[in-house]
C-alpha positions as CSV (number, residue, x, y, z in Angstrom):
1,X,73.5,107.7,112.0
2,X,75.9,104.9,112.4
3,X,76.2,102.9,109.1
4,X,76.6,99.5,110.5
5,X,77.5,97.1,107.3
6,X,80.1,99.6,106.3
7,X,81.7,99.8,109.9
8,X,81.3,96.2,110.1
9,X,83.0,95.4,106.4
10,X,85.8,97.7,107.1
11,X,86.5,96.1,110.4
12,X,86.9,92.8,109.1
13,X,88.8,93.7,106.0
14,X,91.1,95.2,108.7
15,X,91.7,92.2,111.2
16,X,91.5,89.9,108.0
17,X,94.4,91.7,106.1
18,X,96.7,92.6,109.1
19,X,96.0,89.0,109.9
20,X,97.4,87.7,106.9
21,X,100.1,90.2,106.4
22,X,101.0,90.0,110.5
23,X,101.1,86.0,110.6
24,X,103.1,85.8,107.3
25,X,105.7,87.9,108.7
26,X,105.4,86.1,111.9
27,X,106.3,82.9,110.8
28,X,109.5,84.5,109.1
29,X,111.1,86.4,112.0
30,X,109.1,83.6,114.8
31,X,109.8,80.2,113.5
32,X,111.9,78.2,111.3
33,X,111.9,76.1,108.6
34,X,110.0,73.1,110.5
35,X,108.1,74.8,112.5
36,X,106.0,76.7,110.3
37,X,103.3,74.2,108.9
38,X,103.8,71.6,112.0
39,X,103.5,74.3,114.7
40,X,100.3,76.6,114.1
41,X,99.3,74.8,110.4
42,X,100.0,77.9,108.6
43,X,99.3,77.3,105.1
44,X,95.2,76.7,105.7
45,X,95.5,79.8,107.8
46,X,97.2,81.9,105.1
47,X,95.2,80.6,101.9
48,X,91.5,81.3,104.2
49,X,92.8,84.8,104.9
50,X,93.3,85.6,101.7
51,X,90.1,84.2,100.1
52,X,88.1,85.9,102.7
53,X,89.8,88.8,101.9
54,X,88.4,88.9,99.0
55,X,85.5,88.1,99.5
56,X,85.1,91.1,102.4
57,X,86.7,93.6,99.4
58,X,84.1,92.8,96.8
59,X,80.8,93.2,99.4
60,X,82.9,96.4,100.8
61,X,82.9,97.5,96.7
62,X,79.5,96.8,96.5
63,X,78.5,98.9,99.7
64,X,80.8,101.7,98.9
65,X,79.1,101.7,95.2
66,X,75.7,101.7,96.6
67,X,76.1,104.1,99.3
68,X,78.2,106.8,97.1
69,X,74.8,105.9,94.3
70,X,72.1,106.0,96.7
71,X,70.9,102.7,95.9
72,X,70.1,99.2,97.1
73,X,72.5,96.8,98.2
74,X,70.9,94.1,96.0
75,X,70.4,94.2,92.9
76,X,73.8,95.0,92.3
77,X,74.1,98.8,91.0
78,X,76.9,97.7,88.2
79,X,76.5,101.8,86.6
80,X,77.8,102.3,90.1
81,X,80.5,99.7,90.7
82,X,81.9,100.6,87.0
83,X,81.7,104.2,88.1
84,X,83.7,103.3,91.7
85,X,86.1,101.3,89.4
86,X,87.2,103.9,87.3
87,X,87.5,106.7,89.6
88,X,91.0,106.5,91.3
89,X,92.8,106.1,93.8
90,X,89.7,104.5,95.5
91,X,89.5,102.0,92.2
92,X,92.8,101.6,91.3
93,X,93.0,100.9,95.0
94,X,90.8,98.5,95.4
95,X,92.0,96.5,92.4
96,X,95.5,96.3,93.7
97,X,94.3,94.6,96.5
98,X,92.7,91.9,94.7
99,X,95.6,91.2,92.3
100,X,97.8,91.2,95.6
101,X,95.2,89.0,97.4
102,X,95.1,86.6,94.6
103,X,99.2,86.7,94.5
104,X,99.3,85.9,98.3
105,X,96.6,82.9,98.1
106,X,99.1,81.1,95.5
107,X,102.1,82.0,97.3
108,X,100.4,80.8,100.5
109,X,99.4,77.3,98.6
110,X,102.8,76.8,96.9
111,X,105.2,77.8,100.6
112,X,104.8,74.4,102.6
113,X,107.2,76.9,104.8
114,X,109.6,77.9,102.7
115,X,110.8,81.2,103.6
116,X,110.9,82.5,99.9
117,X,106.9,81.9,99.5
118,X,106.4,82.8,102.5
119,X,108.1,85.8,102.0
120,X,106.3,86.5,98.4
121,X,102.4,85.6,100.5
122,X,104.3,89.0,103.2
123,X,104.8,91.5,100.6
124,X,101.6,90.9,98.8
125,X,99.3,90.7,101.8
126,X,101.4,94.2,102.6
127,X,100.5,95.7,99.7
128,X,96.7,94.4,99.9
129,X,96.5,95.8,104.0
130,X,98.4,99.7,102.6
131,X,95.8,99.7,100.2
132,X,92.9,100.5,102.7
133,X,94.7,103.7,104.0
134,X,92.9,104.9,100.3
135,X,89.6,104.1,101.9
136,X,89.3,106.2,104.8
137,X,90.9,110.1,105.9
138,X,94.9,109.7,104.5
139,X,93.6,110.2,101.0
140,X,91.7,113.4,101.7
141,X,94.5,115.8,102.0
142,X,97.0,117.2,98.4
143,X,100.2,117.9,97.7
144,X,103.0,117.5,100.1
145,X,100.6,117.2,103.3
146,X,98.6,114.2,101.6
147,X,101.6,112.2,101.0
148,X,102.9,112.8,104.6
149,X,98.9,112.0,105.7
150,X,98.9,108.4,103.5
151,X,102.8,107.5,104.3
152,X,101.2,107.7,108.0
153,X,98.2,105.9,107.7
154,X,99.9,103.2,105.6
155,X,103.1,102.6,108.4
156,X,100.5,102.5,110.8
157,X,98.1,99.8,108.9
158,X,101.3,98.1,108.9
159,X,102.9,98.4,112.2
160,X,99.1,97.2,113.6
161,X,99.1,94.3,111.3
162,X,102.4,93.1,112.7
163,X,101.0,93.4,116.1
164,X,97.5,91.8,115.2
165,X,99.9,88.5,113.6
166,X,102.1,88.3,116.3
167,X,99.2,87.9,118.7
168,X,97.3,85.4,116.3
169,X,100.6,82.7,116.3
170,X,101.2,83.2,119.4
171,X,97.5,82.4,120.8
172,X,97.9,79.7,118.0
173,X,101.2,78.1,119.7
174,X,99.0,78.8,123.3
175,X,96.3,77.1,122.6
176,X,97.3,73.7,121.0
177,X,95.7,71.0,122.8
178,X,97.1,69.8,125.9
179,X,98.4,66.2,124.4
180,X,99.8,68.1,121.8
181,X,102.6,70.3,124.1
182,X,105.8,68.7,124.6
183,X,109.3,69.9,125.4
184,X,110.1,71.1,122.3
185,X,106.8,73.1,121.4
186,X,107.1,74.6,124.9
187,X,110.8,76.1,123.9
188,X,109.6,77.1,119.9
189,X,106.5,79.0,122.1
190,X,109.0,80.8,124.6
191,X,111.2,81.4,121.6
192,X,108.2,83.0,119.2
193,X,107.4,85.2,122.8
194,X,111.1,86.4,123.4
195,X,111.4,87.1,119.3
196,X,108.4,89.3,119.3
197,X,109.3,91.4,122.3
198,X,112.1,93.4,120.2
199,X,110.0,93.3,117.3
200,X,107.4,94.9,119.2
201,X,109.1,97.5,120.7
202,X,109.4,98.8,116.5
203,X,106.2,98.4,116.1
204,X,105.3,100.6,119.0
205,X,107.5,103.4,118.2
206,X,106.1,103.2,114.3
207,X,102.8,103.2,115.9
208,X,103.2,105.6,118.3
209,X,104.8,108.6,115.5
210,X,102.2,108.0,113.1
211,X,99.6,108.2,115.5
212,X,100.6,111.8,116.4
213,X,101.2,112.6,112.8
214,X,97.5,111.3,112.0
215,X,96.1,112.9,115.3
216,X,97.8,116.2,114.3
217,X,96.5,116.2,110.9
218,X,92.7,115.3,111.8
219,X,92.2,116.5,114.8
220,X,94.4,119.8,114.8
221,X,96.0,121.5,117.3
222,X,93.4,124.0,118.4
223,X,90.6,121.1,118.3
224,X,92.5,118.7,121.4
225,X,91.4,120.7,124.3
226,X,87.3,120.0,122.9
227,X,87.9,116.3,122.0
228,X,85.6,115.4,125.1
229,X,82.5,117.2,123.5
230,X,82.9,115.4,120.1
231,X,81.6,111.5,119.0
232,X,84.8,111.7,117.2
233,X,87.4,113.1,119.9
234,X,85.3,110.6,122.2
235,X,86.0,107.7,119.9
236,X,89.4,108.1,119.6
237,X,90.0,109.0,123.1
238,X,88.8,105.5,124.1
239,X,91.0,104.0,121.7
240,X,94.0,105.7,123.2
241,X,93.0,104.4,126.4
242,X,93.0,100.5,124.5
243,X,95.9,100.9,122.8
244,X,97.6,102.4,126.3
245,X,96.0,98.9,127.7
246,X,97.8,96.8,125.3
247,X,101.0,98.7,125.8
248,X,100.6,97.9,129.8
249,X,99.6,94.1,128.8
250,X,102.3,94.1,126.3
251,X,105.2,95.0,128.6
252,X,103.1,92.4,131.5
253,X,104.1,89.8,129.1
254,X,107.6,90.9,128.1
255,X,109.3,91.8,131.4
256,X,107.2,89.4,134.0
257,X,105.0,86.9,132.2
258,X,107.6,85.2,129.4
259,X,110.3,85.3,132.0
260,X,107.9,83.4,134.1
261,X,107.1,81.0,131.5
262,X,111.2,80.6,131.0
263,X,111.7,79.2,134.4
264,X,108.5,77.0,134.5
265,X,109.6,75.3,131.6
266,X,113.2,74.1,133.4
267,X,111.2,73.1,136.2
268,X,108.4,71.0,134.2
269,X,106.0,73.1,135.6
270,X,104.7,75.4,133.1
271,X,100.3,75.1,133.8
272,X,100.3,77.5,135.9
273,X,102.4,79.8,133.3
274,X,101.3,79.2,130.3
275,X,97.2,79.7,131.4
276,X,98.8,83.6,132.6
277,X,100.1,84.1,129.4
278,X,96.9,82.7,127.4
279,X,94.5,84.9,129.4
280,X,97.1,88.0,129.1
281,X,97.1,87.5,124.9
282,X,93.4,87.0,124.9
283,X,93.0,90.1,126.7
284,X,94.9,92.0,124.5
285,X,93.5,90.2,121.2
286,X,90.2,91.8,123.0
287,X,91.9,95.0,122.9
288,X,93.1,95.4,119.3
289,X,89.8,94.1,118.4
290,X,87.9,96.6,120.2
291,X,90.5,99.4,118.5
292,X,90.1,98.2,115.4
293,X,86.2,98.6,115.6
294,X,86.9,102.0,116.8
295,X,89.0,103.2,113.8
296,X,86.5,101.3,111.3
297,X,83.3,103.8,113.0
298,X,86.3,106.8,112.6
299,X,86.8,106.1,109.3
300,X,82.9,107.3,108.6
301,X,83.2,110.3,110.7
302,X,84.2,113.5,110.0
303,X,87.5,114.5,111.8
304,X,87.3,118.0,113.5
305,X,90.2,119.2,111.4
306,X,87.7,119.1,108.6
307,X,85.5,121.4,109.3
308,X,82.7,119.2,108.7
């Protein structure tokens, strides 16, 4: 039976976090100093990511606690909560993430687009996004094979989050009202698109490698050929086919759709343009949403290299 407020808690501490950590790192390698606040008003973006953040990891405690107890939601089982607390890594865990949350709404406050604050609100909202490869299937395996298992999952948490912030700032920069877009915001937004497009070709590779590392170790070699007969193998079969959609709308906007947007803007004619690019990122923002609602129902599923 599907367990709906988990799935649902998990996929918005996902898209929260790799928002934050993704649009942190964004406005480092995307824009410059003047850009940062003036361009896609980063700060309130930052500090609301954060807080929700949060927010989403203390009801995801609470769940967790009540689920693993057997008990209500409300009242709040604290026997359980303490319990869930003091039982690493899931604990330890899970209070690393709020120290680092709380560490990335200051920084986030305090940057005003600074690159060193920015850089301080990256690493923390890093450290609070690696911290949910502890909640699902990297921390299951010992020894040599569980370190190899987390390093995975936690590369790939990252590498998505990277992807999931470039696509927030850039919709951000897309979408600014019409009497907003000038000359100069139209060469900032080609700019952020040409700056991702190597950045992203990293991020593919890192998510491609730990994706086979993950598959091998879940799934298992002898379990591939029966991944049609399985919720599971099903599940993550139709997030391949997303994540293979983004790859196709990823290069769409690198190779054809940027280039277009290049030229358009020489000759003052960039509607046309920029409305292909906006539907293109929407699409794929569609995309990594609808993966990361696939892994968040994987996470509370049994992979077939289990046994379960």
């Amino acid at each position: 039976m599907l367990d709906w407020p988990t799935v649902a808690i998990r996929l918005a501490l996902y898209l929260v976090l790799a928002a934050l950590f993704g649009l942190s790192a964004f406005s480092l390698y995307g824009l410059r100093l003047g850009e940062r606040d003036d361009a896609i008003a980063l700060r309130p973006w930052l500090t609301a990511s954060a807080a929700l953040g949060l927010l989403l990891s203390a009801v995801g405690l609470i769940l967790m606690a009540s689920a693993m107890a057997g008990s209500a939601f409300w009242p709040i089982d604290q026997a359980a909560v303490a319990a869930l607390l003091g039982g690493p890594p899931v604990g330890t865990a899970w209070k690393v993430r709020m120290v680092a949350l709380v560490i990335a709404v200051g920084a986030a406050l305090l940057a005003r687009g600074r690159a060193s604050w920015l850089a301080i609100a990256m690493i923390a909202a890093a450290a609070a996004l690696a911290t949910l490869a502890w909640n699902g299937h990297g921390a299951m395996d010992e020894g040599s094979t569980g370190w190899l298992h987390l390093g995975a999952d936690i590369l790939h948490l990252l590498g998505g989050g990277i992807w999931v912030g470039a696509l927030f700032g850039l919709l951000l920069l897309l979408t600014r009202r019409t009497e907003e877009i000038d000359a100069a915001h139209l060469r900032l937004t080609h700019r952020a698109l040409h700056g991702f497009g190597v950045v992203g070709t990293l991020v593919v590779v890192t998510l491609v490698v730990t994706g086979l590392i993950n598959s091998w170790l879940l799934v298992g070699p002898a379990n591939f050929a029966a991944l049609g007969t399985t919720l599971y193998g099903l599940l993550l079969l139709a997030k391949l086919v997303l994540f293979a959609a983004m790859l196709g709308l990823a290069s769409l906007n690198r190779f054809r759709l940027t280039p277009a947007f290049e030229r358009s803007i020489a000759m003052n004619d960039h509607g046309g343009a920029l409305t292909a690019l906006r539907v293109s990122l929407a699409v794929e923002t569609a995309c990594v949403i609808g993966i990361l609602a696939l892994v968040a129902w994987l996470g509370t599923l049994a992979p077939p290299a289990s046994g379960m």
